[in-house]
C-alpha positions as CSV (number, residue, x, y, z in Angstrom):
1,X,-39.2,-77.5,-19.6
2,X,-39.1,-77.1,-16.0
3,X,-35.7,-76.6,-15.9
4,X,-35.7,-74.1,-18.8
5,X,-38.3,-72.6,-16.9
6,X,-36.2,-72.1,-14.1
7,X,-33.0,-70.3,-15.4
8,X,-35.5,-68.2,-16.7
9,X,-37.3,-67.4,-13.6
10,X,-33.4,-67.1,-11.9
11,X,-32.3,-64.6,-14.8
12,X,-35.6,-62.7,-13.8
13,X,-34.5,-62.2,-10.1
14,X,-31.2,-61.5,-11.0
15,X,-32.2,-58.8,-13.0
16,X,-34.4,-57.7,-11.0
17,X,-31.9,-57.6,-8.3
18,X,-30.1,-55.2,-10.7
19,X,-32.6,-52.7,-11.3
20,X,-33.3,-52.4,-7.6
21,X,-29.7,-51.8,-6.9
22,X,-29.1,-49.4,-9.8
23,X,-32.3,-47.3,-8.9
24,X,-31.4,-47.2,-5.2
25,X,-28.0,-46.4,-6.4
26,X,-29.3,-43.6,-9.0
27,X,-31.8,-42.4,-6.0
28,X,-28.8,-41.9,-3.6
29,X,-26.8,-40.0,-5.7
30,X,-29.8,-37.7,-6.5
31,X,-31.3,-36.7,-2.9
32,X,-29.7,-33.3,-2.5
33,X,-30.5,-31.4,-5.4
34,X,-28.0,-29.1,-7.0
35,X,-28.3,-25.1,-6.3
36,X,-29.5,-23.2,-8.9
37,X,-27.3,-21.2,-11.0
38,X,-28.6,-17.8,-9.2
39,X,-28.0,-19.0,-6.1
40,X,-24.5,-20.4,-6.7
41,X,-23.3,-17.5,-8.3
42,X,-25.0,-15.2,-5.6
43,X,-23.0,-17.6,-2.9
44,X,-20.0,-17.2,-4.7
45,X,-19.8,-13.2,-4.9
46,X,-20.2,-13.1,-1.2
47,X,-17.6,-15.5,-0.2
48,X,-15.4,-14.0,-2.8
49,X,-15.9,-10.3,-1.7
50,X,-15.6,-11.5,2.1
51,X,-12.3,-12.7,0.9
52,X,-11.3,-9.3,-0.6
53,X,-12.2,-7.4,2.6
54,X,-9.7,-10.6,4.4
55,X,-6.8,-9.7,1.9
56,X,-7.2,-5.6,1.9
57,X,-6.3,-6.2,6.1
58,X,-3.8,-8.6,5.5
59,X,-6.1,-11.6,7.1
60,X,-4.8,-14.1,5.0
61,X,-6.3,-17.2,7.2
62,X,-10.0,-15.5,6.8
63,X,-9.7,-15.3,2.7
64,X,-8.0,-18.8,2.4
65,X,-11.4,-20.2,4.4
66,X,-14.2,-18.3,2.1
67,X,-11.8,-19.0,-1.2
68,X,-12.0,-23.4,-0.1
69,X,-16.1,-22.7,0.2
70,X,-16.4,-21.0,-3.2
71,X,-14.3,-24.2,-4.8
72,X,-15.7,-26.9,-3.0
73,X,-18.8,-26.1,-5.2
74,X,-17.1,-24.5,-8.3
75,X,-13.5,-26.0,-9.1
76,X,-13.2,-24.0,-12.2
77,X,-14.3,-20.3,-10.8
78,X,-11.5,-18.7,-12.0
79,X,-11.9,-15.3,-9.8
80,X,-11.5,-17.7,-6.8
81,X,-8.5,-19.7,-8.0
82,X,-6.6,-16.3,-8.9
83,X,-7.9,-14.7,-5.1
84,X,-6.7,-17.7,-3.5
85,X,-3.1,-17.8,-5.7
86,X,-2.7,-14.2,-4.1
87,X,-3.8,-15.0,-1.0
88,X,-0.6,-18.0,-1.0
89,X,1.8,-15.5,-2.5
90,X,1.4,-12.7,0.4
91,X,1.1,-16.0,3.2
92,X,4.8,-17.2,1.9
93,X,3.5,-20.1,0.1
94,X,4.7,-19.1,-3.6
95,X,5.2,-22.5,-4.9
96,X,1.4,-23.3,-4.2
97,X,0.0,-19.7,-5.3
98,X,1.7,-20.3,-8.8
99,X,0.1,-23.6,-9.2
100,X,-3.4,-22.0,-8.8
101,X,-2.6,-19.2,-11.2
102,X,-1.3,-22.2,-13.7
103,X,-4.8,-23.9,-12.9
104,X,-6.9,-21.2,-14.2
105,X,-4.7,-20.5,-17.4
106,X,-6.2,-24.6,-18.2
107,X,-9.6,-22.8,-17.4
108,X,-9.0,-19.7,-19.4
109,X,-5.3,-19.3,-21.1
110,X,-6.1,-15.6,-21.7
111,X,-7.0,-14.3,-17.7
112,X,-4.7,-11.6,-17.5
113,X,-4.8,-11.8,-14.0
114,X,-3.6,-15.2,-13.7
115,X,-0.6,-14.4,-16.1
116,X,0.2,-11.8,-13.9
117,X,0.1,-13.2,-10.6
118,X,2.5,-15.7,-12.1
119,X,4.8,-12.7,-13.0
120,X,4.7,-11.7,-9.3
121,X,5.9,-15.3,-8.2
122,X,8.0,-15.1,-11.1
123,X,9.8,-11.9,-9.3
124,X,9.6,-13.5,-6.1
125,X,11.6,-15.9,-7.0
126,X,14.5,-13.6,-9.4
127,X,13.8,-15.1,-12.2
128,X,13.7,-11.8,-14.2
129,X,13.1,-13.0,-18.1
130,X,10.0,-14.6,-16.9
131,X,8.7,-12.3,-14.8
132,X,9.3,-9.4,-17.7
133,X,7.8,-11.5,-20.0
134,X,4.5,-12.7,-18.0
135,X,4.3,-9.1,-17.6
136,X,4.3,-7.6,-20.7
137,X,1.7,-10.3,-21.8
138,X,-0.7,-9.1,-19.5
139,X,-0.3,-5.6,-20.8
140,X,-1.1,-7.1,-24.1
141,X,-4.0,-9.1,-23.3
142,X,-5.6,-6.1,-20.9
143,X,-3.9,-3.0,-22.6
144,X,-6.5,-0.7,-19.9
145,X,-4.0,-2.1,-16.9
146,X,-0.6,-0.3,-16.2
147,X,1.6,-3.1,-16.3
148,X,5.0,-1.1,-18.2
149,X,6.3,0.1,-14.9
150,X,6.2,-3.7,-13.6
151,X,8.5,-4.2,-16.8
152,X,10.7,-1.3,-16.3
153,X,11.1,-2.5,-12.4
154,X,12.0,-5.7,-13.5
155,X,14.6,-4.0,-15.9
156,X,16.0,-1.9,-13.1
157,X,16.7,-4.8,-10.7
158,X,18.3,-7.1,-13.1
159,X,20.0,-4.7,-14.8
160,X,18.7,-4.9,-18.2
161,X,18.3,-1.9,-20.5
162,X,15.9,0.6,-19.8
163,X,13.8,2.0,-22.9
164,X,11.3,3.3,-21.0
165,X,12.8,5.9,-18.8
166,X,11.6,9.3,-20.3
167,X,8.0,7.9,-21.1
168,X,7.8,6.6,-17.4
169,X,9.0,10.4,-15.8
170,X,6.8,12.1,-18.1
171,X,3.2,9.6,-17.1
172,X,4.7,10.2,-12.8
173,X,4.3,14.0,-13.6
174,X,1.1,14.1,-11.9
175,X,0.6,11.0,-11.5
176,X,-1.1,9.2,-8.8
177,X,0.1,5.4,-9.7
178,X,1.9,4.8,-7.3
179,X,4.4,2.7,-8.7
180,X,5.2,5.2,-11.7
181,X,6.0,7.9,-8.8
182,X,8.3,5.7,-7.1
183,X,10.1,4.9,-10.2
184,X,10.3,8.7,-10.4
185,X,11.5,9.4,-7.3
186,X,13.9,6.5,-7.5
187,X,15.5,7.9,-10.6
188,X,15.7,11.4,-8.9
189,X,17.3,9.9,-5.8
190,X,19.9,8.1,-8.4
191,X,20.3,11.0,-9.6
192,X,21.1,13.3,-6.6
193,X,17.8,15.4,-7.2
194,X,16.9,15.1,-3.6
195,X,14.6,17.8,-3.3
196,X,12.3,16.4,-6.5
197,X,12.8,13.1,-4.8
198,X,11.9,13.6,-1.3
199,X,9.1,15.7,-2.6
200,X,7.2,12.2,-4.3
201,X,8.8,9.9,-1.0
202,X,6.8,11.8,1.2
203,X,3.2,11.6,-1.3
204,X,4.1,8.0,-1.3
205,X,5.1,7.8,2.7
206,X,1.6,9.0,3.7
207,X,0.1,6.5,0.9
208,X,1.6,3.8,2.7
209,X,1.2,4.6,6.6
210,X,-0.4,1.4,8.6
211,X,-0.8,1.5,11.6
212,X,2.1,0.3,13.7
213,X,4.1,1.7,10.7
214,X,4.3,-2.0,9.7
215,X,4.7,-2.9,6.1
216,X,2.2,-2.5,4.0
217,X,0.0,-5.5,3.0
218,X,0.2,-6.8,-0.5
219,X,3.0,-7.5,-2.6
220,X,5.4,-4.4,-2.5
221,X,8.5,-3.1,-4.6
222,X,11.4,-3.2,-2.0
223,X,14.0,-2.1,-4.6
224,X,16.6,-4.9,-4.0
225,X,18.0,-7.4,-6.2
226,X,18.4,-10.1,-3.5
227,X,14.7,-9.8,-2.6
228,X,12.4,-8.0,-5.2
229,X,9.3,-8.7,-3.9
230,X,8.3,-8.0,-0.4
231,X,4.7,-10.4,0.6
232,X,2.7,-9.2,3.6
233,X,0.2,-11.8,5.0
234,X,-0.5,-13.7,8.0
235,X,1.4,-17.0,7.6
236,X,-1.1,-20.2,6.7
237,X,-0.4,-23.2,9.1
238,X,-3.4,-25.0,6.6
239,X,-3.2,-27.4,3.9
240,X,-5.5,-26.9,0.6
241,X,-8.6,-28.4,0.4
242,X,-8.4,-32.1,-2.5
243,X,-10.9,-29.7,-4.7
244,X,-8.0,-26.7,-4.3
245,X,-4.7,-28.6,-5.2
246,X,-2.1,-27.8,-7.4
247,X,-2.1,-28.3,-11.0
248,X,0.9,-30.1,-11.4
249,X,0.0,-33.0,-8.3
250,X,-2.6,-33.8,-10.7
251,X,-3.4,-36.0,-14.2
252,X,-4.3,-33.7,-17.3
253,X,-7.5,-35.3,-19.8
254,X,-8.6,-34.1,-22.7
255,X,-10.8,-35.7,-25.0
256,X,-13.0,-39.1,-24.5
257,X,-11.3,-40.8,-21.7
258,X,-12.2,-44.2,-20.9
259,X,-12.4,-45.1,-16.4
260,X,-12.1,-48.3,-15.7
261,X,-12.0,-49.6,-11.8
262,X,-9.3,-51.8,-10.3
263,X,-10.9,-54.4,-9.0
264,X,-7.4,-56.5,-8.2
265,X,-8.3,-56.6,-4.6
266,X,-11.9,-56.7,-4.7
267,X,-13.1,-60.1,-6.6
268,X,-16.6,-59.6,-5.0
269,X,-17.6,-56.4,-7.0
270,X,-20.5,-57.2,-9.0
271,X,-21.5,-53.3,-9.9
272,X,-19.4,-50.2,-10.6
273,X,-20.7,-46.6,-10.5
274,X,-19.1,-43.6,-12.0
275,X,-19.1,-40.0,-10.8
276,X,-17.9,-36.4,-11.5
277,X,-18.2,-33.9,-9.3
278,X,-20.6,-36.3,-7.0
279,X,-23.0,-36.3,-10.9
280,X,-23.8,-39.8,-12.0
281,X,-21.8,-40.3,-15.2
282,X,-22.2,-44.5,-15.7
283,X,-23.5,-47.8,-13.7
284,X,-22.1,-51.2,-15.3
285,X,-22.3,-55.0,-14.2
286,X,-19.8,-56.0,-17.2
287,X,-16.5,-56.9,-16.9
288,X,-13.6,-55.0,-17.2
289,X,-16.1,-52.1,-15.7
290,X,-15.6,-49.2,-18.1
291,X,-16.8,-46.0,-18.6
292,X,-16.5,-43.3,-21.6
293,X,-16.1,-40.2,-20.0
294,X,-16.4,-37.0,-22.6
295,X,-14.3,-34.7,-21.4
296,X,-15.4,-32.0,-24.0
297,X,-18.6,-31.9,-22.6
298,X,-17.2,-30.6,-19.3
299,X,-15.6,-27.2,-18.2
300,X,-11.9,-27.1,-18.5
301,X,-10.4,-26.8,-15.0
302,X,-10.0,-29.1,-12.0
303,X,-13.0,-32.1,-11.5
304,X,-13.6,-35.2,-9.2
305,X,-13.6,-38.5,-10.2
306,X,-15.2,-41.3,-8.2
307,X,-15.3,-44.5,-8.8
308,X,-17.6,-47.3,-6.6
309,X,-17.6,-50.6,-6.8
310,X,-20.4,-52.7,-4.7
311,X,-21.1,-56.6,-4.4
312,X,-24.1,-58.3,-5.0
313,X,-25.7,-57.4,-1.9
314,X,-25.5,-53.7,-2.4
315,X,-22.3,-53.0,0.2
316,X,-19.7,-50.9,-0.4
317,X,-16.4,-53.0,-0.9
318,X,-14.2,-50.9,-3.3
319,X,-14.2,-47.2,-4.1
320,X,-11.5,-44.6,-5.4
321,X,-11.8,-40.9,-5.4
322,X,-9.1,-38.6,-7.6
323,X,-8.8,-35.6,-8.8
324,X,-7.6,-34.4,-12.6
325,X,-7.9,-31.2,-14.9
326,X,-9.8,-31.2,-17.7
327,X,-7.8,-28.9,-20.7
328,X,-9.5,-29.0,-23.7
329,X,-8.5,-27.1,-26.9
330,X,-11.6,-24.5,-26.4
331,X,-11.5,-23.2,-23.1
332,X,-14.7,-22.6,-21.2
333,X,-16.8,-18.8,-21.3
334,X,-16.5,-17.1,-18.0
335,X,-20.1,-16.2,-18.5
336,X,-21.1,-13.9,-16.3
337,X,-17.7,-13.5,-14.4
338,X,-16.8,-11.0,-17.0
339,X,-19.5,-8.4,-16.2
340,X,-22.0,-7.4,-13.1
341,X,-21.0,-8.3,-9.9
342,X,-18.2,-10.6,-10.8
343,X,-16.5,-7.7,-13.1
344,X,-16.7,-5.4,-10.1
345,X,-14.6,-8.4,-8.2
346,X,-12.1,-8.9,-10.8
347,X,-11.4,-4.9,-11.0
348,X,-11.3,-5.0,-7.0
349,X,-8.2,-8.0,-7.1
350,X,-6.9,-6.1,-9.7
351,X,-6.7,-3.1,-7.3
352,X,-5.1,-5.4,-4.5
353,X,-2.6,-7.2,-6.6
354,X,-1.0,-4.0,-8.3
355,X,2.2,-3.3,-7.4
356,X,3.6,-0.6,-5.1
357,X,6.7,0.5,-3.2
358,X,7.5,-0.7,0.1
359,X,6.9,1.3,3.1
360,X,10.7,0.3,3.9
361,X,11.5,1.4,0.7
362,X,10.2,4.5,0.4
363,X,11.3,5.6,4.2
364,X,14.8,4.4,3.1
365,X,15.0,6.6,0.2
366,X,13.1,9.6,1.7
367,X,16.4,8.8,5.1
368,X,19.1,9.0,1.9
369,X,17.4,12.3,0.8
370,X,17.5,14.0,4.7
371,X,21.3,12.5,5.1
372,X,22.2,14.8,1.9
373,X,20.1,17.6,3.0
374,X,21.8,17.1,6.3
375,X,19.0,17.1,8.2
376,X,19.3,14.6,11.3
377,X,16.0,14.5,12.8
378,X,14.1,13.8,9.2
379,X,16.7,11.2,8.6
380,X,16.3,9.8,12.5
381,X,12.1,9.9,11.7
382,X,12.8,8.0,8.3
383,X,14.8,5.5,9.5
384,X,12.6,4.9,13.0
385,X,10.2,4.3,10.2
386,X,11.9,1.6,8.0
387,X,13.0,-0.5,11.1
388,X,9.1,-0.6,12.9
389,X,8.0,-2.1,9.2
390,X,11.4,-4.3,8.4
391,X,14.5,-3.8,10.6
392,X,16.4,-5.6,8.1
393,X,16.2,-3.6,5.2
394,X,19.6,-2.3,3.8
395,X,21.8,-0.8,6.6
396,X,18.9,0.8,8.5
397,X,19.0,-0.8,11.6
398,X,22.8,0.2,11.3
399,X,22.7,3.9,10.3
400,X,19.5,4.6,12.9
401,X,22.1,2.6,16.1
402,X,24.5,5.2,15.4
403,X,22.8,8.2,14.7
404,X,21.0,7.6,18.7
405,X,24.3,6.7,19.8
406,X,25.7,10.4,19.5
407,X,23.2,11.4,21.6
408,X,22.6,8.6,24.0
409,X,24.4,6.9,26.1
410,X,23.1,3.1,27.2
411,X,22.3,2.0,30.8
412,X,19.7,0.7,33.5
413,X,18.1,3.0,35.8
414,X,16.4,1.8,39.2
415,X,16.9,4.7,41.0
416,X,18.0,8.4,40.9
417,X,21.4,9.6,42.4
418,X,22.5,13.2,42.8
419,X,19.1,14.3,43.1
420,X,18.6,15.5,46.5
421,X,15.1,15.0,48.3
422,X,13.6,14.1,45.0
423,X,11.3,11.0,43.6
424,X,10.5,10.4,40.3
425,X,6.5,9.5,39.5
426,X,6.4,7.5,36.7
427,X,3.0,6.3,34.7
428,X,2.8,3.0,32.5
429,X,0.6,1.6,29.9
430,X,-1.6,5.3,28.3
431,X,-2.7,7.0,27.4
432,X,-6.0,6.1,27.6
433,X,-9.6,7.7,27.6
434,X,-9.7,9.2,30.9
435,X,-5.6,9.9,31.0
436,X,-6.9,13.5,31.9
437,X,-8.3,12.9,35.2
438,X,-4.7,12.2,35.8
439,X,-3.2,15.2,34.1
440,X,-5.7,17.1,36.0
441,X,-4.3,16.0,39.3
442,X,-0.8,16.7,38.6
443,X,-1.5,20.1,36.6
444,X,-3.5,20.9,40.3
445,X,-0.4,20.3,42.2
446,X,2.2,21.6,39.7
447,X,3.6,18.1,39.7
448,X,5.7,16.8,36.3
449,X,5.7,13.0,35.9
450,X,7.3,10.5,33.4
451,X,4.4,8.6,31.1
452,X,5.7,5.8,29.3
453,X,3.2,5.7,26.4
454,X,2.0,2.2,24.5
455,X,2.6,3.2,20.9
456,X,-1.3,1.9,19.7
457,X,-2.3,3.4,22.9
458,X,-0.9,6.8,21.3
459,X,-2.4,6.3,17.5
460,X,-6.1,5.9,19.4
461,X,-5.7,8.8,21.7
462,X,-3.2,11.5,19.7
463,X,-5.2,14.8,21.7
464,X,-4.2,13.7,25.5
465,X,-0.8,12.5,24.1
466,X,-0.2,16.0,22.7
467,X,-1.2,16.6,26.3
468,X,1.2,15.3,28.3
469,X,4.0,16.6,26.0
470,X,3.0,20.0,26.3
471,X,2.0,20.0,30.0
472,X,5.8,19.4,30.2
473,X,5.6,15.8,30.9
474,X,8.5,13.4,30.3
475,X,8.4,10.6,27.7
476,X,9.4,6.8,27.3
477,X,8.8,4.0,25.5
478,X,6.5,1.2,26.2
479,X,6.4,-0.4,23.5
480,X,4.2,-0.5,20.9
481,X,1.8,-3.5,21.6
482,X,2.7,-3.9,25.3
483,X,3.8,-7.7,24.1
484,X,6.7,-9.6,26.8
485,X,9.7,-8.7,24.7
486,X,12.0,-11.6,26.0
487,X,9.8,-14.2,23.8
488,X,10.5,-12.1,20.5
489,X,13.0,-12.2,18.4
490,X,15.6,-9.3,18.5
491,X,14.1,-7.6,15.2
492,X,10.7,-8.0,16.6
493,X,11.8,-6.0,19.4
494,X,13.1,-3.4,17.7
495,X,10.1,-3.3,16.0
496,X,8.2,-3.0,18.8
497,X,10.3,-0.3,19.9
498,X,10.6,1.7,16.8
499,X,6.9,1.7,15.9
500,X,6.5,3.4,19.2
501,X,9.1,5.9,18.8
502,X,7.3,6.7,15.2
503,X,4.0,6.4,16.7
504,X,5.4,9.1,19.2
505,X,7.3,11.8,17.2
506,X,4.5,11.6,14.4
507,X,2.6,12.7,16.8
508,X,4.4,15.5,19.3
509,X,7.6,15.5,17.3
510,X,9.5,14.2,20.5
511,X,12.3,11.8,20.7
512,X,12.4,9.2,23.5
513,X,15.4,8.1,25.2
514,X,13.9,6.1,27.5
515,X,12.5,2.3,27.3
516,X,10.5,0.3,30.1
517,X,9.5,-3.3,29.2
518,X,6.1,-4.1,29.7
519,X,6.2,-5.4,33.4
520,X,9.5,-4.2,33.3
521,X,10.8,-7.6,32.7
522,X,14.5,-7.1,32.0
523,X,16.4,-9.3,30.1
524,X,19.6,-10.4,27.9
525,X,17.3,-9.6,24.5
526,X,16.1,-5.8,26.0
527,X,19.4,-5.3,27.3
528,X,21.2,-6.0,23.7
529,X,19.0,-3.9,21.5
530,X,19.2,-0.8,24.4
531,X,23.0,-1.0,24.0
532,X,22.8,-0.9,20.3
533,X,20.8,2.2,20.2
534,X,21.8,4.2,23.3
535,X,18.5,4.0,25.1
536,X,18.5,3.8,29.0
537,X,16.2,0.8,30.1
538,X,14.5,2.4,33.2
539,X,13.2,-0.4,35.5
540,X,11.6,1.2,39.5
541,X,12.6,1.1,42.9
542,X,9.0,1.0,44.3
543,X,6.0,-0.4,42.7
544,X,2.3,0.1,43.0
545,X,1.6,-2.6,41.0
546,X,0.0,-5.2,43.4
547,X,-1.8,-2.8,45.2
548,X,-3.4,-0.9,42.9
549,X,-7.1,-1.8,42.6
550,X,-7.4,-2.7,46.4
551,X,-7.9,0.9,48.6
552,X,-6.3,3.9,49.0
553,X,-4.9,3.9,52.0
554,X,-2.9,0.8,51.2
555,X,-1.6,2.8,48.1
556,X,-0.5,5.3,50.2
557,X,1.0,3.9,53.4
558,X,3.0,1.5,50.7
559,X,4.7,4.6,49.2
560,X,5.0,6.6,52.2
561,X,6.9,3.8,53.9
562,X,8.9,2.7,50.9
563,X,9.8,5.8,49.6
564,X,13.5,6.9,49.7
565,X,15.4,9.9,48.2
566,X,15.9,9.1,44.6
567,X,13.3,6.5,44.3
568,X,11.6,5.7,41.1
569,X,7.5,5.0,41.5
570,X,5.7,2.8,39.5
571,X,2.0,3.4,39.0
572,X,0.0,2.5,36.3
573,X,-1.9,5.0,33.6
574,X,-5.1,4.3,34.8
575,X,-5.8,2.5,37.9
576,X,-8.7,4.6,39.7
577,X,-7.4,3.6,43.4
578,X,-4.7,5.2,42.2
579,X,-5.8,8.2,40.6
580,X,-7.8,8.7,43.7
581,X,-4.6,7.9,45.9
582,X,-2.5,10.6,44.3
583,X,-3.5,13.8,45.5
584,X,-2.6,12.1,49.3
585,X,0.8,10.9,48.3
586,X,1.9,14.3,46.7
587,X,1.1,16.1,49.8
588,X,2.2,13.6,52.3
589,X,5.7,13.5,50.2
590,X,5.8,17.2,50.0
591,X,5.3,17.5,53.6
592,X,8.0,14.9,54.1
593,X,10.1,17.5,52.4
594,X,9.8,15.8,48.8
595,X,10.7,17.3,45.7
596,X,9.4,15.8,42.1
597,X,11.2,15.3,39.1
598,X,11.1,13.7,35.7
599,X,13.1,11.2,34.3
């Protein structure tokens, strides 16, 4: 009896032992209480609008970041998974970006979004058929989108039929989708209707203007066969998050699936605990440790699966955490994501993920259209153009190098010969807000100088540029982002150089001839791209550079003393020592028997 009683009394403790564990386990996976509906779809809206205002500036990075927050907490919020498949594709990460749009088609096989951002990776990669036909599903599934003229591009690069030609030129009449007008305008050009052409180019050119006359952000029509799809983004040095993966690194359920842990390496487990999505699903203490998990009873779309496995004593000493996609046969509602806030947000993507023409493209065309006119200067503009946003595009780089080269003739200035008594005054790094304190000086003492102007420096202060040009100052170029040019690449430095000259004749309708390199630091990169184009590299013979910001008098007993007939004088656009130096060293150079000249 005893003995009876005492397995008894051990089977008591045992379970007792049991039930504590179990509730402490049940009470630790319940301390943080899950947000409410409300507030996780209020959350979400936020984050994903944040990331919309990212991907409208190109600020890839910033969108990735609030897209990981909105599916840490919602794995199957198919509005994120489509922003953050776009947000890949314009980083350069189109492998990844299809994977997310193929992960919400198991959410929802009928978001026309997601078909459609697989069409754009689709055309990224020339694999036309595909592309054409994710395309023209879309269309069918959202007939309120304009989704023909993706097909009919898709024709015209792989050099399939057209059927759509006349329906397309008669919707562009008018128009303002932009990629019906450059279909348009592209048919004109092919067909030698310049005039009609260049007439949409340019509605299109001002459309697609960024500062820098960079390439526009968003996926873009470049019109070539080798490389159909032009992606602007910041590149993404990250990896995804484990609730953000692809769909394919992943196992697909459906159905009841049974979990069971492996417990080949841990003997000592005496109590397994199942979770999805960190939500108790099943405790068991019976061998083989199994757990029903009914699928159907979840969203479809990516969940996480962790399993636990503790000893007798309560401590951790096996655990497993995986990730798989849930694709049942009925596909979740999207609820609310189809209307309110969440419609707005889907209309907005479908805003940034429509297609339109490259800014390389359309400066291209609208440089073929001037060449047949024969107009030089609007060809010289167009092309300056298509090399700031992609120097490689076509033969533009090419055509631009000899068009300057008639004109120009390459070199490196440090000083002026056969010029008398004369010094040049040169000005770097303006304009800037109080450039006119300096034009004041020299209008006062009927002195012309040289600026060389920063091309950003230009866009933000257009009035005193316009000033210096038609006081009858000289130009150069500075650059465009005042960046050391021998730690780019050669096409970055044309780029640099080319969205100044743009910046610059945009604005005075000037061409500059001249280049200084910020700091003028002169090397084997500067010197190659000068050469190629014609463009003297002017460097200085005197410079106020370390002495400006000290006093005057230093300012001026440097260049009196220095100063030598033909000299070149570096100052700086605006130092105020300076500025307050240069009334002194115009008259004490005059008085030397000084003349000043431009550049």
């Amino acid at each position: 009896m005893s003995r009876t009683r005492g397995v008894e009394a051990s089977r008591a403790s045992v379970i007792r032992k049991w039930c504590v564990m179990a509730i402490a386990i049940l009470a630790g996976f319940s301390l943080c209480p899950a947000p409410t509906p409300a507030d996780a779809s209020s959350d979400a809206i936020e984050n994903i609008s944040r990331a919309l205002d990212a991907l409208e500036r190109g600020l890839t990075d910033d969108s990735f970041l609030e897209l990981q927050d909105v599916l840490r907490s919602d794995p199957n919020n198919a509005l994120a998974r489509v922003a953050l498949g776009y947000t890949l594709l314009l980083s350069g990460r189109h492998k990844e970006a299809a994977s997310q749009f193929e992960t919400v088609l198991k959410i929802d096989q009928t978001c026309a979004l997601a078909i459609y951002g697989r069409g754009l990776v689709y055309l990224k990669e020339r694999s036309w058929r595909q592309a054409e036909a994710c395309f023209a599903q879309a269309q069918s599934i959202d007939p309120k989108r304009n989704l023909e003229t993706c097909v009919e591009y898709v024709r015209i690069l792989s050099g399939g039929s057209s059927a759509r030609t006349d329906e397309i030129r008669f919707r562009a009449n008018g128009s303002t989708n932009e990629a019906e007008m450059a279909l348009e305008a592209f048919r004109l050009t092919n067909a030698a209707n310049y005039d009609k052409a260049a007439q949409i180019w340019s509605q299109l050119q001002l459309a697609a203007i960024r500062d820098g006359y960079t390439e526009r952000v968003g996926c873009t029509m470049t019109f070539l066969p080798d490389r159909p799809l032009a992606t602007m983004g910041k590149v993404l040095g990250c990896a995804l998050d484990r609730y953000v993966v692809p769909a394919e690194a992943v196992e697909t359920v459906r159905g009841k699936v049974t979990l069971r842990a492996n417990l080949a390496r841990a003997r000592t487990v005496k109590l397994v605990t199942f979770l999805v999505d960190e939500r108790l699903l099943g405790v068991t203490n019976t061998p083989p440790f199994e757990c029903i998990w009914d699928t159907t009873r979840w969203s479809n779309g990516p969940h996480s699966v962790r399993i636990v496995g503790t000893d007798q004593f309560g401590a951790v000493v096996s655990e497993k955490s995986t990730l798989v996609i849930v694709d049942n046969p009925v596909s979740v509602s999207k609820g609310e994501e189809v209307g309110g806030d969440f419609g707005a947000l889907w209309d907005r993507l479908w805003g940034l993920m429509e297609l339109k023409p490259s800014s390389a493209a359309i400066n291209y065309s609208l440089s073929l259209c001037a060449r047949h006119r024969r107009d030089t200067e609007a060809e010289k503009a167009a092309l300056e153009r298509v090399v700031a946003a992609d120097p490689s595009y076509r033969d533009a780089s090419r055509r631009l190098a000899e068009l300057y080269r008639r004109q120009n003739q390459a070199g490196v200035i440090r000083s002026l010969d056969g010029v008398g008594k004369s010094v040049a005054l040169t000005f770097d790094d303006g304009p800037k807000s109080e450039t006119g304190l300096l034009l004041d000086v020299l209008k006062s003492k009927g002195v012309k100088a040289t600026f060389f102007v920063v091309g950003k420096q230009c866009e933000k202060y257009p009035d005193l540029l316009r000033r210096i040009s038609e006081e009858g100052h000289a130009l150069g170029n500075h650059t465009y982002s005042h960046l050391a040019l021998e730690y780019l690449s050669t096409q970055d430095i044309e780029k640099e150089i080319f969205a100044c000259q743009a910046a610059v004749r945009a604005i005075t309708g000037r061409e500059m001839r001249l280049i200084r390199p910020p700091g003028a630091h002169f090397g084997r990169k500067i010197a190659s791209v000068a050469r190629k184009f014609g463009m003297k590299v002017v460097l200085y013979s005197e410079s106020c550079s370390k002495l400006e910001g000290t006093t005057e008098d230093k300012i001026i007993k440097h260049v009196i003393q220095t100063v030598s007939p033909g000299s070149i004088i570096l100052m700086h656009n605006l130092d105020r020592v300076t500025l307050r130096a240069l009334p002194d060293i115009i008259d004490k150079l005059r008085a030397q028997g000084y003349n000043f000249v431009t550049l």
